[in-house]
C-alpha positions as CSV (number, residue, x, y, z in Angstrom):
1,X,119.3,-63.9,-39.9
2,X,118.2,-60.5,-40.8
3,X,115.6,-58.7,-38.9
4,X,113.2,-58.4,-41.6
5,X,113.6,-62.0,-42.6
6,X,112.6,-62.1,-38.7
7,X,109.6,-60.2,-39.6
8,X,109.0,-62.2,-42.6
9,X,109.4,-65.4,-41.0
10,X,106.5,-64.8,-38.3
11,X,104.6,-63.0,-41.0
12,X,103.9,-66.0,-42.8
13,X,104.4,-68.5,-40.4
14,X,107.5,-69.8,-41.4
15,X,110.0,-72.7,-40.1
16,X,112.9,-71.4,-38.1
17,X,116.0,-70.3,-39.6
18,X,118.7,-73.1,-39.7
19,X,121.5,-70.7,-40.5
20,X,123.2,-67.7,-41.6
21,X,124.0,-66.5,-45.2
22,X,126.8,-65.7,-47.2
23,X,126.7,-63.5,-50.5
24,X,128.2,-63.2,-53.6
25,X,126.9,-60.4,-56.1
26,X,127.4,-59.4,-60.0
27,X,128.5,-63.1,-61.0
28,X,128.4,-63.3,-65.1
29,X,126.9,-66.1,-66.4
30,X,127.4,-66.1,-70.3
31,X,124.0,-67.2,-72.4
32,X,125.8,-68.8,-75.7
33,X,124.8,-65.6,-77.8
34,X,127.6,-63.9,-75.5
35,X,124.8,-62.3,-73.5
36,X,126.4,-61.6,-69.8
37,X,123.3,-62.0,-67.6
38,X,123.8,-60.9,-63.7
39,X,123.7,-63.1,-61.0
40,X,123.5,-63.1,-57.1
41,X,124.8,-66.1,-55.3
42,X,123.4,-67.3,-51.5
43,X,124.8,-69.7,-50.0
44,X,124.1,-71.1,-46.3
45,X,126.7,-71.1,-44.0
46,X,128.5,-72.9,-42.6
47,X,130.0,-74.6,-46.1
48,X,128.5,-77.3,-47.4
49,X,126.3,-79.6,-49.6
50,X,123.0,-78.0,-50.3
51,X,120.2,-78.3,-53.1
52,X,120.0,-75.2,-55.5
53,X,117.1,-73.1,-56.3
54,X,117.1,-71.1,-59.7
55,X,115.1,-68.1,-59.7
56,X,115.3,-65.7,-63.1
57,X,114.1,-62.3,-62.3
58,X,112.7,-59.3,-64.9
59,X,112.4,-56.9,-61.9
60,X,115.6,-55.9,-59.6
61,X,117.2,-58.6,-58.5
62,X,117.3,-57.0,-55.0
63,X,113.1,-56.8,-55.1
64,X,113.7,-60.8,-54.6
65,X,117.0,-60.9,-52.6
66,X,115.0,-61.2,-49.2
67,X,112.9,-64.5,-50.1
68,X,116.3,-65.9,-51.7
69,X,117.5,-65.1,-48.1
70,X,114.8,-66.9,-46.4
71,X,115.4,-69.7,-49.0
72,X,119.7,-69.8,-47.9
73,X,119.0,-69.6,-44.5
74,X,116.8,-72.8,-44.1
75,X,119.2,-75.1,-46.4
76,X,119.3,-74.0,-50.0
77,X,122.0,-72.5,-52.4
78,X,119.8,-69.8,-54.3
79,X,121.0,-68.3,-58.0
80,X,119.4,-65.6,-58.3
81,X,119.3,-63.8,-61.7
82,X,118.4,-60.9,-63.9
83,X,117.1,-61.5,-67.1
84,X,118.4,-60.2,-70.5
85,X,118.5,-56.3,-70.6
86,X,117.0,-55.8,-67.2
87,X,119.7,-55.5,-63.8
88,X,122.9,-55.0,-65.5
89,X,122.3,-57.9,-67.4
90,X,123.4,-57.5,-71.0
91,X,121.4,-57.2,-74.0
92,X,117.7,-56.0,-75.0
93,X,114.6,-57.0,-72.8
94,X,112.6,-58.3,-74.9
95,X,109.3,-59.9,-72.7
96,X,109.2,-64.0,-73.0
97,X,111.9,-64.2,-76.3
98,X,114.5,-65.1,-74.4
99,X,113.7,-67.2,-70.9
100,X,114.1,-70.5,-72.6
101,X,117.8,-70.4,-74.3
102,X,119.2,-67.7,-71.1
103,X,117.6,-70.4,-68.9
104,X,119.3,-73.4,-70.4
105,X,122.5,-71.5,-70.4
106,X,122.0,-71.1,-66.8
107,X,121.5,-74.3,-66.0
108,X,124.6,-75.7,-67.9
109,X,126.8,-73.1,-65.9
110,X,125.3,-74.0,-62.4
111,X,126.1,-77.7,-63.0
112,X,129.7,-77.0,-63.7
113,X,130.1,-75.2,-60.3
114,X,131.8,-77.5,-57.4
115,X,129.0,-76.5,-54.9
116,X,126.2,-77.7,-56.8
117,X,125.3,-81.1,-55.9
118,X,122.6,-82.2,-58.9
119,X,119.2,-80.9,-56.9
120,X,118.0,-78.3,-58.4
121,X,114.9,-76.4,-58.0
122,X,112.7,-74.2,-60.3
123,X,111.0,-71.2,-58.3
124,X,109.1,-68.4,-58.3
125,X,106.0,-66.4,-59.2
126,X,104.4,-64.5,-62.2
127,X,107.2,-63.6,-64.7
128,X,109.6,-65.7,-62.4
129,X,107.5,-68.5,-63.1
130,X,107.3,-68.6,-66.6
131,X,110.9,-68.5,-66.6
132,X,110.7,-71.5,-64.7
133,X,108.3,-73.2,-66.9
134,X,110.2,-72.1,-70.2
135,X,113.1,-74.5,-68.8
136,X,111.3,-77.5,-66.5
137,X,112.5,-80.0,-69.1
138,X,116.1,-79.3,-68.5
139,X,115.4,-79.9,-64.5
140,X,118.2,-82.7,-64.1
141,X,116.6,-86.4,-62.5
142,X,116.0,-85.4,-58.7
143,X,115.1,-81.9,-59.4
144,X,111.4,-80.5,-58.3
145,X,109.5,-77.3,-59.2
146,X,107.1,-74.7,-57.5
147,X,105.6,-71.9,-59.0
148,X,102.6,-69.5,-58.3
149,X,100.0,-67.4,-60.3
150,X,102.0,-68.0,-63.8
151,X,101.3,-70.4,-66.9
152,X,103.5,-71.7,-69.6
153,X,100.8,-70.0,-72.5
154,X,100.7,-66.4,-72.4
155,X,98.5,-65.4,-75.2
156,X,95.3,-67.0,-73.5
157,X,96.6,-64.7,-71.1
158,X,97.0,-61.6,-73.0
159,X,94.1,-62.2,-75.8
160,X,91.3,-63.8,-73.4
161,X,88.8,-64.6,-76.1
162,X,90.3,-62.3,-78.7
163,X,89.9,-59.5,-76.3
164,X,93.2,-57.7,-75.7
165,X,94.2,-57.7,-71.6
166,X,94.9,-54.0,-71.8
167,X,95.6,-53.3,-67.9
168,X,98.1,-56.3,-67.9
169,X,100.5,-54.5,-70.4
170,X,100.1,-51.0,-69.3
171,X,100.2,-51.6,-65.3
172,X,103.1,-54.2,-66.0
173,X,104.9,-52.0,-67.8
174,X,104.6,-48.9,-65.6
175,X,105.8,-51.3,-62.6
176,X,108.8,-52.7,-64.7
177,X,110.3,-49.0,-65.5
178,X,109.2,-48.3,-62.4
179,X,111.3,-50.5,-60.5
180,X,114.4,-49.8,-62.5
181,X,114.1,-46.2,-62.6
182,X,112.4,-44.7,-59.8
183,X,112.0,-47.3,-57.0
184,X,111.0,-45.3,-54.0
185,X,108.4,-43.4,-56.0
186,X,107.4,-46.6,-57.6
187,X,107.0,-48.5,-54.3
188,X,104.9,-45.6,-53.2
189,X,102.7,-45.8,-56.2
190,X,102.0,-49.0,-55.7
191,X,100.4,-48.8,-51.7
192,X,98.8,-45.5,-53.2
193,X,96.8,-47.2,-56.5
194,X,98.6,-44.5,-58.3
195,X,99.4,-47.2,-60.8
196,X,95.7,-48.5,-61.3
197,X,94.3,-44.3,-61.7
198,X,96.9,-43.7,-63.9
199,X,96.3,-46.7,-66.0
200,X,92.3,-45.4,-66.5
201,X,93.7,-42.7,-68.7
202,X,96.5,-44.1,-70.4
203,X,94.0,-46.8,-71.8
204,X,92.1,-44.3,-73.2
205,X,94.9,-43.3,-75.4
206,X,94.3,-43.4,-79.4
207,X,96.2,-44.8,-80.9
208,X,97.0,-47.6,-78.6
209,X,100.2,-47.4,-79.9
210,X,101.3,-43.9,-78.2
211,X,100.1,-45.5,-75.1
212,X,104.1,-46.4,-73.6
213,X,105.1,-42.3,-73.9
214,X,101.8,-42.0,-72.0
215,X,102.3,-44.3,-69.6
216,X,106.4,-43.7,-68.7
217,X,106.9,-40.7,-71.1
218,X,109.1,-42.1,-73.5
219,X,109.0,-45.0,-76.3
220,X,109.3,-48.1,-74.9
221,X,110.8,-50.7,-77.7
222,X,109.1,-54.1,-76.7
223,X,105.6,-52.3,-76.4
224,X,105.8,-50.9,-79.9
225,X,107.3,-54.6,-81.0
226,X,104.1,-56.0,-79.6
227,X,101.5,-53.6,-80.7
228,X,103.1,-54.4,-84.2
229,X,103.8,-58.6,-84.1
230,X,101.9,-59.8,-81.3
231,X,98.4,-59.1,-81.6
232,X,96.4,-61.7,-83.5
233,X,99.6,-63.3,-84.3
234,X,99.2,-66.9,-83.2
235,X,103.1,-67.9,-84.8
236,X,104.4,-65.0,-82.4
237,X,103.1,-66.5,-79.3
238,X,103.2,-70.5,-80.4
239,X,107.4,-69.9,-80.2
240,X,106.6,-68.2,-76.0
241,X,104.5,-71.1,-75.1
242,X,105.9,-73.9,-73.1
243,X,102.7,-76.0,-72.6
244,X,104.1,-78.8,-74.7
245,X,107.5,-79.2,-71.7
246,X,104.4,-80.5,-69.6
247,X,104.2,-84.4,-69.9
248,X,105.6,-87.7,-68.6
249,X,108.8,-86.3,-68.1
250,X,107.9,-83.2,-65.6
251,X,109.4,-83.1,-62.2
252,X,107.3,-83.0,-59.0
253,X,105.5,-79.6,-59.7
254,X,103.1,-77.7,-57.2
255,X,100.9,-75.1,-57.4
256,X,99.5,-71.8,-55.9
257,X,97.4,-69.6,-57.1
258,X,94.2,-67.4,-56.2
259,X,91.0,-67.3,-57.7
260,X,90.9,-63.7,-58.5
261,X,94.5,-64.1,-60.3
262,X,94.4,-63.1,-64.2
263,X,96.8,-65.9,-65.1
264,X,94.6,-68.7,-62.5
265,X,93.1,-70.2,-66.2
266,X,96.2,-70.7,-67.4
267,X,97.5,-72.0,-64.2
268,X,95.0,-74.6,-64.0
269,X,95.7,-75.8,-67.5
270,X,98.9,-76.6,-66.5
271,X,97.7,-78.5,-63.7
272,X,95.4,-80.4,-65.5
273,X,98.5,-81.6,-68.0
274,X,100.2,-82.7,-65.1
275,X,97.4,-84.7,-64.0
276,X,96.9,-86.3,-67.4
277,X,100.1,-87.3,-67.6
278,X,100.2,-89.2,-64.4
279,X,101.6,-86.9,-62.2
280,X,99.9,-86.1,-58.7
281,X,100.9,-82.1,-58.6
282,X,100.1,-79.9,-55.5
283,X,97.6,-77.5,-56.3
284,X,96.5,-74.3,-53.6
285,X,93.7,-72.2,-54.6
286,X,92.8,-69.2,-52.5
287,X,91.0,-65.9,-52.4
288,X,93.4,-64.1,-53.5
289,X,94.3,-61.6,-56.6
290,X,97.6,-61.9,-58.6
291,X,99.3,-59.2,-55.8
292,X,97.8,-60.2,-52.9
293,X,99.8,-60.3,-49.4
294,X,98.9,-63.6,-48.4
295,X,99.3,-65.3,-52.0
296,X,102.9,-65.0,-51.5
297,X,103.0,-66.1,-48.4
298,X,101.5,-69.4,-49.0
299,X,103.7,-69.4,-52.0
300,X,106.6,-69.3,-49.3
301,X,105.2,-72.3,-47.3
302,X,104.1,-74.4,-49.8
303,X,107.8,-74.4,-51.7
304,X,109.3,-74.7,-48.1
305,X,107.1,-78.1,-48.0
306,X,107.9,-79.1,-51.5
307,X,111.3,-78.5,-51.7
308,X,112.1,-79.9,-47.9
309,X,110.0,-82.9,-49.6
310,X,111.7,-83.7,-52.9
311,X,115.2,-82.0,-52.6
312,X,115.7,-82.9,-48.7
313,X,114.2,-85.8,-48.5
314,X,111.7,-85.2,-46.1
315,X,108.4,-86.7,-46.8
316,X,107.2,-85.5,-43.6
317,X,106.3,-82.5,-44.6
318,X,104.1,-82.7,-47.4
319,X,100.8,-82.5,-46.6
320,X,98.2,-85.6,-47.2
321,X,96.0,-84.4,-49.7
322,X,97.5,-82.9,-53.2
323,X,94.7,-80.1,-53.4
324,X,93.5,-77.5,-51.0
325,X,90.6,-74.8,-52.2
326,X,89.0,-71.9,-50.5
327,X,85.4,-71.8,-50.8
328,X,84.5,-68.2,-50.1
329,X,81.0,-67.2,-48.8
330,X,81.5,-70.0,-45.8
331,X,85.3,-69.0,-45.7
332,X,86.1,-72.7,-45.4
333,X,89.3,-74.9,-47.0
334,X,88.8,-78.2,-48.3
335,X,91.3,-80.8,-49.1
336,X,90.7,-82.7,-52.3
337,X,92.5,-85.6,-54.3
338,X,92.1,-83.5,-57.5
339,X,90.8,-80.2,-58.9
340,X,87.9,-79.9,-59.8
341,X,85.9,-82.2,-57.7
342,X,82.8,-83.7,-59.2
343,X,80.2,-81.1,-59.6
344,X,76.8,-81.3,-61.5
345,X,75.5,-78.1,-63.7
346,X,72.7,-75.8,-62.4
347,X,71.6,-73.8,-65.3
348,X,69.8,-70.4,-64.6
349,X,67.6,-68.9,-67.5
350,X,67.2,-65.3,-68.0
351,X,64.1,-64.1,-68.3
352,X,61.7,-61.0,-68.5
353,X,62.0,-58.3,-65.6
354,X,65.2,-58.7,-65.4
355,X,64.6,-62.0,-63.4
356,X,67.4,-65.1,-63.2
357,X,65.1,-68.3,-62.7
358,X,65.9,-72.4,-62.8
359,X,62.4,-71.7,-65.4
360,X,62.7,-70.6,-69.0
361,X,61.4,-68.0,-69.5
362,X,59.5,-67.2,-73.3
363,X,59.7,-63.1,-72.9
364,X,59.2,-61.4,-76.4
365,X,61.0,-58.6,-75.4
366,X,65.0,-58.8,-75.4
367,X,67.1,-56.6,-72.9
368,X,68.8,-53.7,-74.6
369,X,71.6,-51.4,-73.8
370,X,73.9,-49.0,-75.7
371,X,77.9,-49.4,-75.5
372,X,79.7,-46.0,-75.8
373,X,83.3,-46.6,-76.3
374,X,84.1,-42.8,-76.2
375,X,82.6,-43.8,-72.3
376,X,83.7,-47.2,-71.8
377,X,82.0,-49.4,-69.2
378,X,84.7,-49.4,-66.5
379,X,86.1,-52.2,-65.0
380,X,85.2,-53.2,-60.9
381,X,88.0,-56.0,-58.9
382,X,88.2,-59.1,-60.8
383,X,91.1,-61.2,-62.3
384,X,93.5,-58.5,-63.0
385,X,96.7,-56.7,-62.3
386,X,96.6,-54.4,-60.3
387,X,97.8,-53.5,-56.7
388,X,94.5,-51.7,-55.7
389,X,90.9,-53.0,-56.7
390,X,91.5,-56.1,-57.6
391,X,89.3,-59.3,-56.6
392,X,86.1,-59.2,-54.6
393,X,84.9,-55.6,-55.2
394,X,81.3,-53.8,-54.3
395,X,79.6,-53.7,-58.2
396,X,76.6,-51.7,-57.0
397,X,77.8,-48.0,-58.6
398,X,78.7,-49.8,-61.8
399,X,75.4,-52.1,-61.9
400,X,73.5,-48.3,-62.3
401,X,74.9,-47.4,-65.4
402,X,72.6,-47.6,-68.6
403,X,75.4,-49.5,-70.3
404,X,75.3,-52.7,-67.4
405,X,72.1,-54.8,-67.9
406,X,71.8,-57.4,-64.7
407,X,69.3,-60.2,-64.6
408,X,69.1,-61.2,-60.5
409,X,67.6,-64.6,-59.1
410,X,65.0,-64.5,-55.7
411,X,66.5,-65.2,-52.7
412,X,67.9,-68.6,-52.0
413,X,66.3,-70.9,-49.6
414,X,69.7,-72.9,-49.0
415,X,73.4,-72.4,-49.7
416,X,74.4,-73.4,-52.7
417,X,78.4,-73.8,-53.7
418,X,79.7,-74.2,-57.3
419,X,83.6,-75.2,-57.6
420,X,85.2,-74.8,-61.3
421,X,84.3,-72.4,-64.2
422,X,80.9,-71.4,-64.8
423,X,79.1,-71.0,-68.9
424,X,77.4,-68.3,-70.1
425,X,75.2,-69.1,-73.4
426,X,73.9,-65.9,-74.9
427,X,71.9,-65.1,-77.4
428,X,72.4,-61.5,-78.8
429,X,72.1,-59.0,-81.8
430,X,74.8,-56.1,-82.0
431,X,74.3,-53.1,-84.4
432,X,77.8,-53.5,-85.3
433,X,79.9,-56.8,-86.1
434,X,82.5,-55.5,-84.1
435,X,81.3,-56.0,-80.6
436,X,82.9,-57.5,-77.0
437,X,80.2,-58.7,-74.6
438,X,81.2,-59.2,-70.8
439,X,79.3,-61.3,-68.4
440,X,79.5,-61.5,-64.8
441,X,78.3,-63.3,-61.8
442,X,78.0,-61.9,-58.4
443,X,76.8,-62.6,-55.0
444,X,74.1,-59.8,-53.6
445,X,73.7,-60.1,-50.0
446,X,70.7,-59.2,-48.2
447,X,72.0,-55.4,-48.1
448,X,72.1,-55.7,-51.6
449,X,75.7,-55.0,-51.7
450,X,77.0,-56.9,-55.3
451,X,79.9,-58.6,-54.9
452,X,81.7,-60.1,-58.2
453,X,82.3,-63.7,-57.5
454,X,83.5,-64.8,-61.9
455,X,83.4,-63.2,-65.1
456,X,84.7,-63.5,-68.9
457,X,85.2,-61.5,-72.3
458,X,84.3,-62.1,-75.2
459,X,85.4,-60.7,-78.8
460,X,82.9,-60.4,-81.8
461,X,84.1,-60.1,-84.9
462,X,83.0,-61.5,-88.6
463,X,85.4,-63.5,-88.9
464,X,85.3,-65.4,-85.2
465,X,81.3,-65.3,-85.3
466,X,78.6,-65.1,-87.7
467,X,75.1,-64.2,-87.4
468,X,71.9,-66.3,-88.3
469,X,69.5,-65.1,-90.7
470,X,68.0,-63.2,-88.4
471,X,71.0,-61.3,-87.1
472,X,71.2,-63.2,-83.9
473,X,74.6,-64.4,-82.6
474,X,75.2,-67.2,-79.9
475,X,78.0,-66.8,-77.7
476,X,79.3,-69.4,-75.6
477,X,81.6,-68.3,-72.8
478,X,83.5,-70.3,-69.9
479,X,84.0,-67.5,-67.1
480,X,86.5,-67.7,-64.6
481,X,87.1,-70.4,-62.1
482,X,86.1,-69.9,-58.3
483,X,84.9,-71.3,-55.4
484,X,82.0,-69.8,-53.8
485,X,78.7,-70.6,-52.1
486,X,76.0,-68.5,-52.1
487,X,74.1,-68.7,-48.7
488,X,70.9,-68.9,-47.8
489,X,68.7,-65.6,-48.2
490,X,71.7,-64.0,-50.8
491,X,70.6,-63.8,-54.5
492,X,72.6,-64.7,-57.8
493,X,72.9,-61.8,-60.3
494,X,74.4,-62.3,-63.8
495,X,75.7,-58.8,-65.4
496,X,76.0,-58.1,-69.1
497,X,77.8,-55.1,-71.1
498,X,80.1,-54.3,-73.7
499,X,83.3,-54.4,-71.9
500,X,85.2,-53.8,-68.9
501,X,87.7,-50.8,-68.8
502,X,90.9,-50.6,-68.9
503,X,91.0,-54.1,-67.9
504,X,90.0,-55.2,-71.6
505,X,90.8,-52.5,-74.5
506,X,88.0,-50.9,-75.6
507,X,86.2,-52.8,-78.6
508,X,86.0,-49.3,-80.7
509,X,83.3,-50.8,-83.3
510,X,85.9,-50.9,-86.3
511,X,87.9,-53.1,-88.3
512,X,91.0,-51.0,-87.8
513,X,94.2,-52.6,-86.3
514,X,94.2,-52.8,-82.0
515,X,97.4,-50.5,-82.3
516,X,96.6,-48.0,-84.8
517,X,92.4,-47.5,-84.5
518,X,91.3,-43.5,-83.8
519,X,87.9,-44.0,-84.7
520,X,85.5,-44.7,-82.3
521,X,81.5,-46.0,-82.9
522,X,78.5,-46.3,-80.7
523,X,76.7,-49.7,-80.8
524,X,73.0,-50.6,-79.9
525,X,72.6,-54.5,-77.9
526,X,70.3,-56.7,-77.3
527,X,70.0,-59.9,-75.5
528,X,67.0,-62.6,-76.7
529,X,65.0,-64.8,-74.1
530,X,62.2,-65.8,-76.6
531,X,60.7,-69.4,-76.5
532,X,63.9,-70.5,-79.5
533,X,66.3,-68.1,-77.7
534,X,67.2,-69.1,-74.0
535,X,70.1,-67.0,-72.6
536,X,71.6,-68.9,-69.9
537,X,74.2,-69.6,-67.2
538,X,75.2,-72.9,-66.1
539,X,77.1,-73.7,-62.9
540,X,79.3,-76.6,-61.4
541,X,77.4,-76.9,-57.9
542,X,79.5,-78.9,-55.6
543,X,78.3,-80.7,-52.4
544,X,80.9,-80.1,-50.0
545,X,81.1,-82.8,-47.5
């Protein structure tokens, strides 16, 4: 046992070490195209049988040797692998094209080996979890998976409502040259936000295109591949999603992801296919961001639990209730049977005075703001990627700007907690077709300070939506999941602009391709709460017990 799997180990609060390790580095496994992907054996010592846990890696392989130590030292043979054209793996890494048929390939060579023993887990997070999900049908009988902040259908992911998840692709793909090329300085980037002010800028690059020299100084093959075939391209992303591997047939899956993750929606899904297939998955949602510290340490705990569960036969250890939520605002968990518990809809009108009220309101007079994409309304925390600013953040500096409209409820005379996704139903105009609206909700507490609890995006464009005689549009959004309550004496605030950047590319007001636009166009908005046009939220209130 090392020390820092020591450190690790009390870190998160994990079961004692059973043993020691034993390595074996730069294995080739062959992928049947003649691909040689690199692979790291651990193996607990002394000799024995052990259960095997598969994890398949885009970053170094090293940047996840130390949890595939933790893994061997408590019972488990770990294969841990670096994907096509990343590592000293063979080959061109191309993101998502290749995880199913290297992962099959995988599989067929760790069955031949004498020291596997047919129980073989699927494991990891993010990436590492798609990788897993891209495969969970070929988990032999007796086989269990556990995965965190991923989802089997990327394009929801990458396209949230037609919008294009800008930060995603530019922060990932500073961190993944990062990592292989400068590691040190990359590591330092990261605890520094380096990453996060550098990504402000590069989003503003036009064309979009150019935006992989700006980002890591040189082209970057898979970026321009997918600035070319991936956006709006449904037929490109229906052969990268593995949603359809999620039935009857699964193995014991579980679960863990955070509120503020930017893949939690998709996350969810999967869950919820589980569930309708008969299947009684482990699901852990916390407060946390797709990076966050304690997100993978829960991670850690929950596939200990799992795993001792379903490959070591120890029932003991799983926990009594399949679901476990945080509800922030009381900071309490709950344990549930099922996500999401029963809830009933609260729907809160806006109205004039930029008031929030349980009363429609009939004002004549629409709220109105300009969107500037030359001057983009920036992004503040939320579901995104990032290593710095991510999450709960302070919105009061960005509720000031001209561009941000807010419409803010009188103070509450009791908590009230809402579990699940809230709606937004909007009626606007836009002075161009081309338009993204964002919405927001957030939490101001009696300083005032606005803290963003859900939001979503949506993209405008002639052919998704189409105005009324009169110019008006109606937009119907499901914002992101969370669970919140809002005490007593705090106030609910709904926010409304034109976008969020770099989180979400700029909408620039044309009809010109994502990859290639230059030009850029100033838009007029307007949001109607007349007597035929009620804007309004709607949210899942839950009753704890």
């Amino acid at each position: 046992m090392s020390i820092a799997t020591q450190v690790i180990s009390l870190m998160y609060n994990l079961q004692p070490a059973q043993n020691g390790v034993r390595h074996v580095r730069n294995v080739d496994v062959p992928s049947e195209d003649g691909i040689i992907l690199k692979t790291d054996l651990y193996f607990p010592r002394p000799k024995g049988t052990y259960p095997t846990i598969l994890m398949r890696n885009p970053y170094k392989r090293r940047s996840f040797s130390m949890v595939a130590d933790l893994y061997a030292e408590r019972g488990y043979n770990v294969v841990l692998q670096a994907v096509r054209g990343t590592d000293g793996s063979s080959g061109v890494f191309n993101p998502l094209s290749h995880e199913r048929v290297d992962g099959l390939a995988t599989i067929d060579w760790i069955k031949k080996q004498d020291w596997f023993d047919g129980r073989l887990g699927l494991n990891g997070p993010s990436y590492l979890g798609y990788c897993a999900l891209a495969i969970i049908d070929a988990v032999p009988e007796g086989g269990a998976v556990a995965i965190k902040a991923t989802s089997a259908d990327f394009e929801r992911i990458v396209f949230p409502s037609g919008a294009f998840h800008l930060q995603l692709w530019l922060s990932w793909l500073q961190t993944v040259y990062g990592l292989h090329n400068r590691l040190l300085g990359m590591t330092m980037r990261m605890i520094s936000g380096d990453i996060e002010r550098k990504t402000v800028e590069i989003g503003k690059t036009l064309p979009l295109l150019d935006a992989d020299v700006a980002a890591v100084g040189q082209k970057v093959p898979f970026w321009r591949d997918w600035m070319e075939h991936a956006i709006g391209n449904h037929d490109f992303w229906a052969e990268r999603n593995h949603t359809h591997r999620l039935n009857e047939n699964t193995p014991p899956t579980s679960f863990v992801t955070g509120w503020y993750d930017l893949m939690a929606g998709g996350h969810l899904d999967d869950y919820r296919r589980l569930v309708d297939a008969g299947h009684v998955p482990h699901l852990t949602i916390g407060n946390w961001h797709h990076t966050d510290n304690e997100l993978q340490g829960e991670s850690l705990r929950q596939t200990f639990e799992w795993f001792d569960t379903y490959l070591l036969g120890k029932p003991e250890r799983l926990r009594k209730k399949p679901v476990r939520i945080f509800v922030s605002g009381t900071e309490r968990w709950h344990d549930l049977d099922a996500y999401p518990p029963p809830t009933t809809g609260h729907v809160f009108f806006l109205g004039g005075g930029s008031v929030l009220s349980r009363m429609a309101d009939d004002e004549p007079e629409p709220a109105r703001f300009t969107y500037n994409p030359a001057d983009p309304t920036p992004s503040v925390g939320g579901p995104m990627f990032a290593f710095a600013g991510a999450g709960a953040q302070n919105n009061n500096e960005l509720e000031k700007r001209a561009d941000v409209v807010t419409f803010t409820s009188a103070p509450l005379a009791q908590d009230l907690t809402y579990v699940g996704s809230p709606k937004a139903h909007l009626f606007v105009r836009s002075s161009l077709p081309h338009a993204d609206f964002f919405v927001r909700i957030c939490d101001v507490d009696e300083q005032d300070n606005s803290i963003n609890i859900s939001d979503a995006i949506v993209r405008m464009t002639p052919e998704t939506h189409k105005p009324d005689n009169d110019g008006i549009y109606a937009l119907d959004l499901k914002l992101s999941a969370n669970g919140h309550t809002f005490l007593a004496g705090h106030k609910i605030r709904l926010q409304v602009s034109g976008g969020a950047h770099p989180r979400f590319a700029r909408n620039l007001g044309t009809n010109e391709p994502v990859a290639t636009a230059t030009r850029m166009l100033t838009s007029d908005r307007e949001i109607l709460m007349d007597e035929t046009h009620h804007s309004s939220i709607e949210l899942p209130v839950w009753q704890p017990n």
